[in-house]
HTML snippet that shows the backbone in 3Dmol.js (N, CA, C, O; Angstrom):
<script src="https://3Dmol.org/build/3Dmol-min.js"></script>
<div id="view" style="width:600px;height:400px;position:relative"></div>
<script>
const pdb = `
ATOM      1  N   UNK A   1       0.851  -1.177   0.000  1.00  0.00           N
ATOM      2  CA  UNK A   1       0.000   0.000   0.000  1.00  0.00           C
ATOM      3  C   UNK A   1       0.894   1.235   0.000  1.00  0.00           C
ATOM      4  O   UNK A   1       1.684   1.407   0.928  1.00  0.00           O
ATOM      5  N   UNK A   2       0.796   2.107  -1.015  1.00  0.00           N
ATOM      6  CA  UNK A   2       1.469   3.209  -0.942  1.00  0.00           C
ATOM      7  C   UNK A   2       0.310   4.340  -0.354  1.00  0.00           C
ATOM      8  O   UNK A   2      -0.866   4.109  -0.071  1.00  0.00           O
ATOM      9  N   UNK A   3       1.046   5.626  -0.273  1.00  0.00           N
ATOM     10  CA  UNK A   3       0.280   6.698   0.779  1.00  0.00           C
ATOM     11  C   UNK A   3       0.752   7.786  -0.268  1.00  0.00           C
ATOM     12  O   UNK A   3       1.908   8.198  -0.358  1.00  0.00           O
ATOM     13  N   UNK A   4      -0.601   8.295  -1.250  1.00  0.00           N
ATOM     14  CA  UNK A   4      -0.257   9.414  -2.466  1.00  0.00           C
ATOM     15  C   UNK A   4      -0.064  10.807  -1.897  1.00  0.00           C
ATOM     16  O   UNK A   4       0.547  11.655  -2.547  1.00  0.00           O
ATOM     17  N   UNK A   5      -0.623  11.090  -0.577  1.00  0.00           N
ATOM     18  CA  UNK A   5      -0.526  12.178   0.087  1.00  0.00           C
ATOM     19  C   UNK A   5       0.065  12.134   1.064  1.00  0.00           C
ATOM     20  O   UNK A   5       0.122  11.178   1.838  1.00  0.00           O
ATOM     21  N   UNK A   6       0.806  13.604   1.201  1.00  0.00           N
ATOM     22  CA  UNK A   6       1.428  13.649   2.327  1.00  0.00           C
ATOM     23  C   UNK A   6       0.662  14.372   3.683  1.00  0.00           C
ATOM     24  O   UNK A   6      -0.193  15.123   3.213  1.00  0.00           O
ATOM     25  N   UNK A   7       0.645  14.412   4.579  1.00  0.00           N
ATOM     26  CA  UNK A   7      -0.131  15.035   5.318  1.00  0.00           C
ATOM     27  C   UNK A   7       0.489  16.136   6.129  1.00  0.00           C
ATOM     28  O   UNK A   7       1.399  15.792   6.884  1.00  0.00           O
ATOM     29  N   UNK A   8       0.112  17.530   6.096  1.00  0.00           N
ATOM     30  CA  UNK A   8       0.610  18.652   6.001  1.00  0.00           C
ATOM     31  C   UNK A   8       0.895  18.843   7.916  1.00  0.00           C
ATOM     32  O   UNK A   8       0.117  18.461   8.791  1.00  0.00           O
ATOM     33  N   UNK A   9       1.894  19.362   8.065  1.00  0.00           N
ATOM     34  CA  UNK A   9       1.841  19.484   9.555  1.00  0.00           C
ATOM     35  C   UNK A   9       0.752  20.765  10.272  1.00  0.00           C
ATOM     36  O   UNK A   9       0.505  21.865   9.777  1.00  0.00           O
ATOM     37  N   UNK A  10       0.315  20.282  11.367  1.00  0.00           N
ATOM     38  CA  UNK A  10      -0.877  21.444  12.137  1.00  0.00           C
ATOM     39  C   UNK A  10      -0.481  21.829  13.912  1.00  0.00           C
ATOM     40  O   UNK A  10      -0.421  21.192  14.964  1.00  0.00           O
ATOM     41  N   UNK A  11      -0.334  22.846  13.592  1.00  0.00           N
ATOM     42  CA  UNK A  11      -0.583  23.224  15.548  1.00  0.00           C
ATOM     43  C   UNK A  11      -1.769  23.085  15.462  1.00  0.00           C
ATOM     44  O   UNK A  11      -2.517  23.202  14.491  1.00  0.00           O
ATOM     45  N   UNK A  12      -2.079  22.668  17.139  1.00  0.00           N
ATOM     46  CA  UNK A  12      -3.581  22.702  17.080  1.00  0.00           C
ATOM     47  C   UNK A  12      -4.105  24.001  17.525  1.00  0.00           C
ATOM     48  O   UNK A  12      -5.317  24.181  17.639  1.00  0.00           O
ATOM     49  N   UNK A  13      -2.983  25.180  17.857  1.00  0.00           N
ATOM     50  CA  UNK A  13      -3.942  26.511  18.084  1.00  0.00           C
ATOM     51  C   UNK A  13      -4.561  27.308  16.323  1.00  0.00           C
ATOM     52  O   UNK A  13      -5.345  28.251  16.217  1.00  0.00           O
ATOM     53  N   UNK A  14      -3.832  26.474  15.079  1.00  0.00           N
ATOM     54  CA  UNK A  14      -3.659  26.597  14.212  1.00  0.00           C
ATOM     55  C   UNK A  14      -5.392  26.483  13.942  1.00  0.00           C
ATOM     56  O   UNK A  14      -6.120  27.368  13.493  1.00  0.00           O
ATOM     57  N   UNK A  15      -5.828  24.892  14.438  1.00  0.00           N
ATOM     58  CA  UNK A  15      -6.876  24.399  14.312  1.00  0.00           C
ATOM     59  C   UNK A  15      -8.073  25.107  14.963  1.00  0.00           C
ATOM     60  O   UNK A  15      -9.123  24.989  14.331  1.00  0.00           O
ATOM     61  N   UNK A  16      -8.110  25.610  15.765  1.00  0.00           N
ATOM     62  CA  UNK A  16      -8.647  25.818  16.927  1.00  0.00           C
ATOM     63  C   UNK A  16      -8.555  27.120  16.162  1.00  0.00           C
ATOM     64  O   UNK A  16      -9.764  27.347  16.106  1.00  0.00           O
ATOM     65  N   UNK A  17      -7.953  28.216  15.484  1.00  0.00           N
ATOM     66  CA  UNK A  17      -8.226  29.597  15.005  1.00  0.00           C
ATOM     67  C   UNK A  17      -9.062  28.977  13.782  1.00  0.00           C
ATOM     68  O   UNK A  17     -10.212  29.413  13.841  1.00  0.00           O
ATOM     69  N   UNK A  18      -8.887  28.152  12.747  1.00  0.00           N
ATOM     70  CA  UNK A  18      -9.480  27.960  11.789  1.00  0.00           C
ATOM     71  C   UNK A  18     -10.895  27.408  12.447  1.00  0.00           C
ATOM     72  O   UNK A  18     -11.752  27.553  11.576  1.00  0.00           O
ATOM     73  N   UNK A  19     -11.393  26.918  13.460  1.00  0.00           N
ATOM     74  CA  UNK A  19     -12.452  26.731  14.287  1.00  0.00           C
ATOM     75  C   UNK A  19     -13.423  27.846  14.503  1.00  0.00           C
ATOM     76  O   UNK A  19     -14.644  27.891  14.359  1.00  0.00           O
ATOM     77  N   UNK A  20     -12.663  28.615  14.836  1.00  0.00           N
ATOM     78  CA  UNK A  20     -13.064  29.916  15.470  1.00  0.00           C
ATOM     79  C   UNK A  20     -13.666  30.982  14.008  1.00  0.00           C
ATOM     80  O   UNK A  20     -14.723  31.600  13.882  1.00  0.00           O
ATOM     81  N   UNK A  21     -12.563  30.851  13.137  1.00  0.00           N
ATOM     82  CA  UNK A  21     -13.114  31.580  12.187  1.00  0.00           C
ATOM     83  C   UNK A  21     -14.057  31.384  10.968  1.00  0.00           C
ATOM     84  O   UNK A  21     -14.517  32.209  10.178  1.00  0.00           O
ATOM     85  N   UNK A  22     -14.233  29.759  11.078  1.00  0.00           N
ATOM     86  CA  UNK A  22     -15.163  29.340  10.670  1.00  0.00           C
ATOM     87  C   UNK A  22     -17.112  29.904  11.545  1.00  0.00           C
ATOM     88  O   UNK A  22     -18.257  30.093  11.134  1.00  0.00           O
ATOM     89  N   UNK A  23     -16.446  29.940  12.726  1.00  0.00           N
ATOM     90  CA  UNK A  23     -17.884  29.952  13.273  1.00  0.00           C
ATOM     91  C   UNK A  23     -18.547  31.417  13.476  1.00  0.00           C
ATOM     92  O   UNK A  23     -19.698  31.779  13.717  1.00  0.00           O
ATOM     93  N   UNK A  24     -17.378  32.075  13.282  1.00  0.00           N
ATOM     94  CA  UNK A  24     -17.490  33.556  13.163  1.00  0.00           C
ATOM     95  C   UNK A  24     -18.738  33.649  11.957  1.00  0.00           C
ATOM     96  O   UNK A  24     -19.935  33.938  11.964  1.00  0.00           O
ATOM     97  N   UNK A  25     -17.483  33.129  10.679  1.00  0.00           N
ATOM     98  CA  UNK A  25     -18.066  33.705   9.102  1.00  0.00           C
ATOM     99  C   UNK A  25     -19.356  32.872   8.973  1.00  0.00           C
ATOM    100  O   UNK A  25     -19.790  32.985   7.826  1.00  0.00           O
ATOM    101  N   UNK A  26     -20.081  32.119   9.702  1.00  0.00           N
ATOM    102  CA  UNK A  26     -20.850  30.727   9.139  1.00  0.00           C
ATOM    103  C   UNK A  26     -22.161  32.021  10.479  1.00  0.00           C
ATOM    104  O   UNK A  26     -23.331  31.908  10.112  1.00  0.00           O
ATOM    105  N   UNK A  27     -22.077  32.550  11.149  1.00  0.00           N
ATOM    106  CA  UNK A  27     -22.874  33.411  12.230  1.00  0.00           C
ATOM    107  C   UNK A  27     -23.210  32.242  13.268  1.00  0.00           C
ATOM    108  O   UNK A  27     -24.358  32.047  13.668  1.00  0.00           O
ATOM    109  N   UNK A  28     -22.402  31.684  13.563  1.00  0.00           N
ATOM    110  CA  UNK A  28     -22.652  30.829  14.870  1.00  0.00           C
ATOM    111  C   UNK A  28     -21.717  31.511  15.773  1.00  0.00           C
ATOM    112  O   UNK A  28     -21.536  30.746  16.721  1.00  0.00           O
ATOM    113  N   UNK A  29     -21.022  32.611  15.931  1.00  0.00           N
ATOM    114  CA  UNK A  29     -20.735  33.199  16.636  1.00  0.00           C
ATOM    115  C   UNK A  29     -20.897  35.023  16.523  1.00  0.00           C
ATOM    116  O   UNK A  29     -20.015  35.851  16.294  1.00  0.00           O
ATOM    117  N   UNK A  30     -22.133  35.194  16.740  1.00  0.00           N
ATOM    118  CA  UNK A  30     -23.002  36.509  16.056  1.00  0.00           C
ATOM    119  C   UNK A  30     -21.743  37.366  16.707  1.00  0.00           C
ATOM    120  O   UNK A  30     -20.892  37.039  17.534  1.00  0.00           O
ATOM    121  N   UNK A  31     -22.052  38.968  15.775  1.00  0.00           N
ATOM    122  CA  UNK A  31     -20.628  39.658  16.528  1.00  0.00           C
ATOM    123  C   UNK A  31     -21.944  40.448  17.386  1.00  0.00           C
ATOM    124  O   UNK A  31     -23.156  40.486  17.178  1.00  0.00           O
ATOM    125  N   UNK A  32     -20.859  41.176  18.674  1.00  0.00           N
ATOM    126  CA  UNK A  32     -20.911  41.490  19.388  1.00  0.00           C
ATOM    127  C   UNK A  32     -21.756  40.426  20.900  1.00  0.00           C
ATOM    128  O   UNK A  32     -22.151  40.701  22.033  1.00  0.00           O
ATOM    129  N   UNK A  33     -21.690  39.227  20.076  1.00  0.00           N
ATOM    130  CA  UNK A  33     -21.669  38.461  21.202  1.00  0.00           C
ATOM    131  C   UNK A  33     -20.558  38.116  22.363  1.00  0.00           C
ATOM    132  O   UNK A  33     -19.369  38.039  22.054  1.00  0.00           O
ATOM    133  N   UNK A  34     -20.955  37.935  23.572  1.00  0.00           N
ATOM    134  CA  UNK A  34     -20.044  37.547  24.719  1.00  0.00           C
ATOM    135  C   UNK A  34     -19.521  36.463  24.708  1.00  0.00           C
ATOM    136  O   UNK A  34     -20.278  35.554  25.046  1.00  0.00           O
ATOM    137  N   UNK A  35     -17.894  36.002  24.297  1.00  0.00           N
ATOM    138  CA  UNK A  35     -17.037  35.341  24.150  1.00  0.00           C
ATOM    139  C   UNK A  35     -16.623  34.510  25.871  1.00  0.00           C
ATOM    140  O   UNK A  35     -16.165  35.260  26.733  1.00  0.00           O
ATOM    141  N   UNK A  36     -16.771  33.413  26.125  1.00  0.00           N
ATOM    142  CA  UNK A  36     -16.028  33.312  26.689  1.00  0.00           C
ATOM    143  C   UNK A  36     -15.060  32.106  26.750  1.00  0.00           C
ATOM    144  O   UNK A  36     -15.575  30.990  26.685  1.00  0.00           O
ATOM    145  N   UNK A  37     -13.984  32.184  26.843  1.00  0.00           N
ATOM    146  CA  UNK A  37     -12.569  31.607  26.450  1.00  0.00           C
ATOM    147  C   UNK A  37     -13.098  29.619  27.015  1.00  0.00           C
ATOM    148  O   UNK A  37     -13.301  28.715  26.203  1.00  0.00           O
ATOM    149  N   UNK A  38     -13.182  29.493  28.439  1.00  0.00           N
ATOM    150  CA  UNK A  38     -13.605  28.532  28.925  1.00  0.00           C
ATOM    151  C   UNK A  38     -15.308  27.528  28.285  1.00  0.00           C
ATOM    152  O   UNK A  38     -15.603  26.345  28.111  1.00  0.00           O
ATOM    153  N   UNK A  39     -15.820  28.502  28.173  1.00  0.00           N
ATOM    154  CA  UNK A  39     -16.921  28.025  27.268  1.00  0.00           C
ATOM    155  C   UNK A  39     -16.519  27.502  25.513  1.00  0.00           C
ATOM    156  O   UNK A  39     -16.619  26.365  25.053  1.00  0.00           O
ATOM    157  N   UNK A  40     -16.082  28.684  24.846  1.00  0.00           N
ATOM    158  CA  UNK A  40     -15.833  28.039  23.853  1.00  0.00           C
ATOM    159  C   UNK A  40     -14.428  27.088  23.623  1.00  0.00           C
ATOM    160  O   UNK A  40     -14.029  26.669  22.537  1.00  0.00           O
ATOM    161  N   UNK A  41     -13.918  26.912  24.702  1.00  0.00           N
ATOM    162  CA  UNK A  41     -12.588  25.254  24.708  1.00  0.00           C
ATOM    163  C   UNK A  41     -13.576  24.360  25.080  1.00  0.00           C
ATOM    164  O   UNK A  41     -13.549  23.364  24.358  1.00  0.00           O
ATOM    165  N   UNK A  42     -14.769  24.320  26.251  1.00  0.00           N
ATOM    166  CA  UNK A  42     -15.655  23.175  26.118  1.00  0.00           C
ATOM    167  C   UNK A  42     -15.696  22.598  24.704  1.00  0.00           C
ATOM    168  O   UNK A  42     -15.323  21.480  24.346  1.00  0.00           O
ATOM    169  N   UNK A  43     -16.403  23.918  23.722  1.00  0.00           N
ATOM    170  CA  UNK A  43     -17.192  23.348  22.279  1.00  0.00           C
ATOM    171  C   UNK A  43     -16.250  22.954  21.294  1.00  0.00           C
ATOM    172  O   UNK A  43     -16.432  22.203  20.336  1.00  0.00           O
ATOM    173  N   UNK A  44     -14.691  23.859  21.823  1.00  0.00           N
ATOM    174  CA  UNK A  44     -14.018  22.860  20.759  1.00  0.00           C
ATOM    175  C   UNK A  44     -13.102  21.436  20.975  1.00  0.00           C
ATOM    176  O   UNK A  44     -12.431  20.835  20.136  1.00  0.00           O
ATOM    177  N   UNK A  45     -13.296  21.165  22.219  1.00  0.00           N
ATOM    178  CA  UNK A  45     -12.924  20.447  22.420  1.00  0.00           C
ATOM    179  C   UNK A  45     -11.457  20.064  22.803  1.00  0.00           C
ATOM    180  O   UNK A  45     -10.918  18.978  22.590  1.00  0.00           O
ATOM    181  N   UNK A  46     -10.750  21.493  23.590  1.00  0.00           N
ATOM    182  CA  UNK A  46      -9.652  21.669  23.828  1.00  0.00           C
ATOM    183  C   UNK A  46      -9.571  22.058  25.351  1.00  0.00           C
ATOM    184  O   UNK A  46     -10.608  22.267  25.980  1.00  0.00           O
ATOM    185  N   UNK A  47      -8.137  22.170  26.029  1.00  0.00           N
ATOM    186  CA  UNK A  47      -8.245  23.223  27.400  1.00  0.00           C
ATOM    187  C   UNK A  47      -7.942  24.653  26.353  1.00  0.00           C
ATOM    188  O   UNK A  47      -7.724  24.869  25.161  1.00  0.00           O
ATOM    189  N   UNK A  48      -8.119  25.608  27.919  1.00  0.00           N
ATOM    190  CA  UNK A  48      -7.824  27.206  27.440  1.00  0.00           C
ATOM    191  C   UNK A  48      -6.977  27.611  26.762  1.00  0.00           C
ATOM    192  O   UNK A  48      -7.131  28.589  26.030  1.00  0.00           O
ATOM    193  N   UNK A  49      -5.763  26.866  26.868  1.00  0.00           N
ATOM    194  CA  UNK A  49      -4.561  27.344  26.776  1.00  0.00           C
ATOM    195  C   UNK A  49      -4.524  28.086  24.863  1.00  0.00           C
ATOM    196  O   UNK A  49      -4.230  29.161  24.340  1.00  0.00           O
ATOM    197  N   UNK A  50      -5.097  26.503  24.329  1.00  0.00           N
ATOM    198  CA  UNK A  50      -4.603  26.626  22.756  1.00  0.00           C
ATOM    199  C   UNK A  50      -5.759  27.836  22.119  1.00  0.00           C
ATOM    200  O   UNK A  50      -5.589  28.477  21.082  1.00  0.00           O
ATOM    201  N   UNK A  51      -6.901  27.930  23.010  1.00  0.00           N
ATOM    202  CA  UNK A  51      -7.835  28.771  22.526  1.00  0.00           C
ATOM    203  C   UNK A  51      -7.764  30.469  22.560  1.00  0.00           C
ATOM    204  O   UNK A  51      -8.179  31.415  21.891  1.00  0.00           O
ATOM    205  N   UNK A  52      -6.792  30.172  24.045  1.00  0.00           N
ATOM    206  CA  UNK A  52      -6.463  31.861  24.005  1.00  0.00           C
ATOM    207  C   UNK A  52      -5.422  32.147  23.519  1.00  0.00           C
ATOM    208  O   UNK A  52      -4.916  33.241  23.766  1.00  0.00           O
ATOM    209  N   UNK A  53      -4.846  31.279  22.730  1.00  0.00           N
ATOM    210  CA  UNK A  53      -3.836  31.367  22.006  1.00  0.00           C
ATOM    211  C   UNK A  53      -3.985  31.921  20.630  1.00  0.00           C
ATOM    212  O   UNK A  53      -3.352  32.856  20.140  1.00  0.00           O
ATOM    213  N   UNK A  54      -4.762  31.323  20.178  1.00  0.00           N
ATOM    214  CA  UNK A  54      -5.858  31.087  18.948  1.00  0.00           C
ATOM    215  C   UNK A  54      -6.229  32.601  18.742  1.00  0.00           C
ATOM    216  O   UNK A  54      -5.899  33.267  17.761  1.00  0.00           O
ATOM    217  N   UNK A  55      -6.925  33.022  19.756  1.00  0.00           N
ATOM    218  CA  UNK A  55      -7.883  34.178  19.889  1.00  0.00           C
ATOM    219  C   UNK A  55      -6.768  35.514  19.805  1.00  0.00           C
ATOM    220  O   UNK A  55      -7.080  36.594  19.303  1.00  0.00           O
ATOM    221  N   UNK A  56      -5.655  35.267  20.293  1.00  0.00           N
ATOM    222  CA  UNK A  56      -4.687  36.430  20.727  1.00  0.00           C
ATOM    223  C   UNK A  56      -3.761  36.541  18.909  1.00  0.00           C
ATOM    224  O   UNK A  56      -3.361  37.677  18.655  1.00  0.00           O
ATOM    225  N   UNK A  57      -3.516  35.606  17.956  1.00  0.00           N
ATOM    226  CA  UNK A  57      -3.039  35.585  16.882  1.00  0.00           C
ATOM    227  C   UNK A  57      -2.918  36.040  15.947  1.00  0.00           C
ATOM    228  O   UNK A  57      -3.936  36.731  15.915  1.00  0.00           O
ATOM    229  N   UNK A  58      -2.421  36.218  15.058  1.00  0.00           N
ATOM    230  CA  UNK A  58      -3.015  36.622  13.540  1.00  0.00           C
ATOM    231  C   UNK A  58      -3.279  35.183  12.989  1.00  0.00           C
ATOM    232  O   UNK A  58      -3.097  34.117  13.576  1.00  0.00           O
ATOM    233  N   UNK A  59      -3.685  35.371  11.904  1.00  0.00           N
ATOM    234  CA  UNK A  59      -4.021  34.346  11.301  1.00  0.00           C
ATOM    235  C   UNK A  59      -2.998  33.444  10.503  1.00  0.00           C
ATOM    236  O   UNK A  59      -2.253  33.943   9.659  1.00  0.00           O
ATOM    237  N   UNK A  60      -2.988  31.679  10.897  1.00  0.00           N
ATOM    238  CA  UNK A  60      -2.205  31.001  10.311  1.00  0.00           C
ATOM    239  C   UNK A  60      -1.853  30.875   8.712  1.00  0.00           C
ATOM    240  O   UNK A  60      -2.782  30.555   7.971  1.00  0.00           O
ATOM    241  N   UNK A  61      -0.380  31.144   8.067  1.00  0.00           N
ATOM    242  CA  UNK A  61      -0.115  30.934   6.802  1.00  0.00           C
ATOM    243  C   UNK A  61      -0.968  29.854   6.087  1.00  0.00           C
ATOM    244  O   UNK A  61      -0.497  29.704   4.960  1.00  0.00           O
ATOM    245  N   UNK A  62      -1.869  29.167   6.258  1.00  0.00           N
ATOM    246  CA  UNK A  62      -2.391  28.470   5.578  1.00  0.00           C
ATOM    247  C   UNK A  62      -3.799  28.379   6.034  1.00  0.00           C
ATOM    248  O   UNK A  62      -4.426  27.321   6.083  1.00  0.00           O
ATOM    249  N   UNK A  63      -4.294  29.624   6.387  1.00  0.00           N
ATOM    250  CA  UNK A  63      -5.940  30.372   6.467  1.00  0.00           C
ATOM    251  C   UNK A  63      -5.963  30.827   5.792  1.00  0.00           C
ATOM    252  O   UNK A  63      -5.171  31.702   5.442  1.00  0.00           O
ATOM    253  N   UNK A  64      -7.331  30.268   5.033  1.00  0.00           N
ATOM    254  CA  UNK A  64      -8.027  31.051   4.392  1.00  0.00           C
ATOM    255  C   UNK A  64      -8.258  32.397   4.151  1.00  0.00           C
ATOM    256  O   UNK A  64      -8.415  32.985   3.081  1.00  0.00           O
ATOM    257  N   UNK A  65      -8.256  32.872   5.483  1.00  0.00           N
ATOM    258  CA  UNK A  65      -8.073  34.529   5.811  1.00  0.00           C
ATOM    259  C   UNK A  65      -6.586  35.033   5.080  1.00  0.00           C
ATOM    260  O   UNK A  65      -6.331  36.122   4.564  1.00  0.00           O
ATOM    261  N   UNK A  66      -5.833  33.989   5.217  1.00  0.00           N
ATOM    262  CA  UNK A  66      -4.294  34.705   4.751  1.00  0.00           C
ATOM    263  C   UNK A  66      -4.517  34.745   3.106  1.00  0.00           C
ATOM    264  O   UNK A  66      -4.122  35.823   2.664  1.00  0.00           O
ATOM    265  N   UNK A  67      -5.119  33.734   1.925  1.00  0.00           N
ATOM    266  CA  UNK A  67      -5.373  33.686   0.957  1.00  0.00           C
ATOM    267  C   UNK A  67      -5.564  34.837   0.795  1.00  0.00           C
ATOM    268  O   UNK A  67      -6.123  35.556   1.624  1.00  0.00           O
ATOM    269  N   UNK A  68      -4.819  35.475  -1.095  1.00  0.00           N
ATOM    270  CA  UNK A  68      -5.574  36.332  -1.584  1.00  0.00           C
ATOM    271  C   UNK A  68      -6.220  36.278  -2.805  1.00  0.00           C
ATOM    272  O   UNK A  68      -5.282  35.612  -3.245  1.00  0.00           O
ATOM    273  N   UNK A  69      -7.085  36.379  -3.920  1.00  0.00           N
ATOM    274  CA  UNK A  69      -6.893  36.071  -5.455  1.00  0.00           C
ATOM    275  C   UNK A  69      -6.384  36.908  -5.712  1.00  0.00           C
ATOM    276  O   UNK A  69      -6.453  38.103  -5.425  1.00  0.00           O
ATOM    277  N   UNK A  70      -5.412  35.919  -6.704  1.00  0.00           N
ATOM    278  CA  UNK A  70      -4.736  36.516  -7.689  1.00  0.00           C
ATOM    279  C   UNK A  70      -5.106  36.513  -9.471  1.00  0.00           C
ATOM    280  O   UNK A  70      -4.327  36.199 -10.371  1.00  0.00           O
ATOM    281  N   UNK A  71      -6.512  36.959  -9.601  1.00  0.00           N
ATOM    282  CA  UNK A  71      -6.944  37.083 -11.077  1.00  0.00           C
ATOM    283  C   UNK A  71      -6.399  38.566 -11.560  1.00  0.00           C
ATOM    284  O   UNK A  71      -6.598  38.953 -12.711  1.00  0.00           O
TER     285      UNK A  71
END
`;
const viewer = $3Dmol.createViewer("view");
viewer.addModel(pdb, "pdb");
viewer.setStyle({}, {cartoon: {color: "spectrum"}});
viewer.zoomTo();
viewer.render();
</script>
């Protein structure tokens, strides 16, 4: 069995921002709603640490957010 893909390396605060900014843009996290750090590591399924990590960041080289088109 060969393996055609390679599988790209991830922090998981990496994951955990692409989490976050998914739920932003999708309105499951309406703006000017009350954030809180401990609540949303429950939903993602992490401790605090990687979330306020996440939250404090710019956005990872391989977010979507970082994409630009180039037409």
């Amino acid at each position: 069995m060969a393996i055609s893909k390679r599988a790209e390396p991830s922090l998981l605060t990496d994951q955990v921002y692409s989490a976050l900014h998914e739920a932003v843009m999708n309105g499951d996290l309406p703006a000017g709603s009350r954030l809180r750090i401990r609540d949303l590591a429950a939903q993602v399924g992490t401790s605090v640490m990687p979330l306020a990590s996440a939250a404090s960041s710019s956005p990872p080289p391989t977010s979507p957010a970082c994409r630009t088109n180039s037409s």
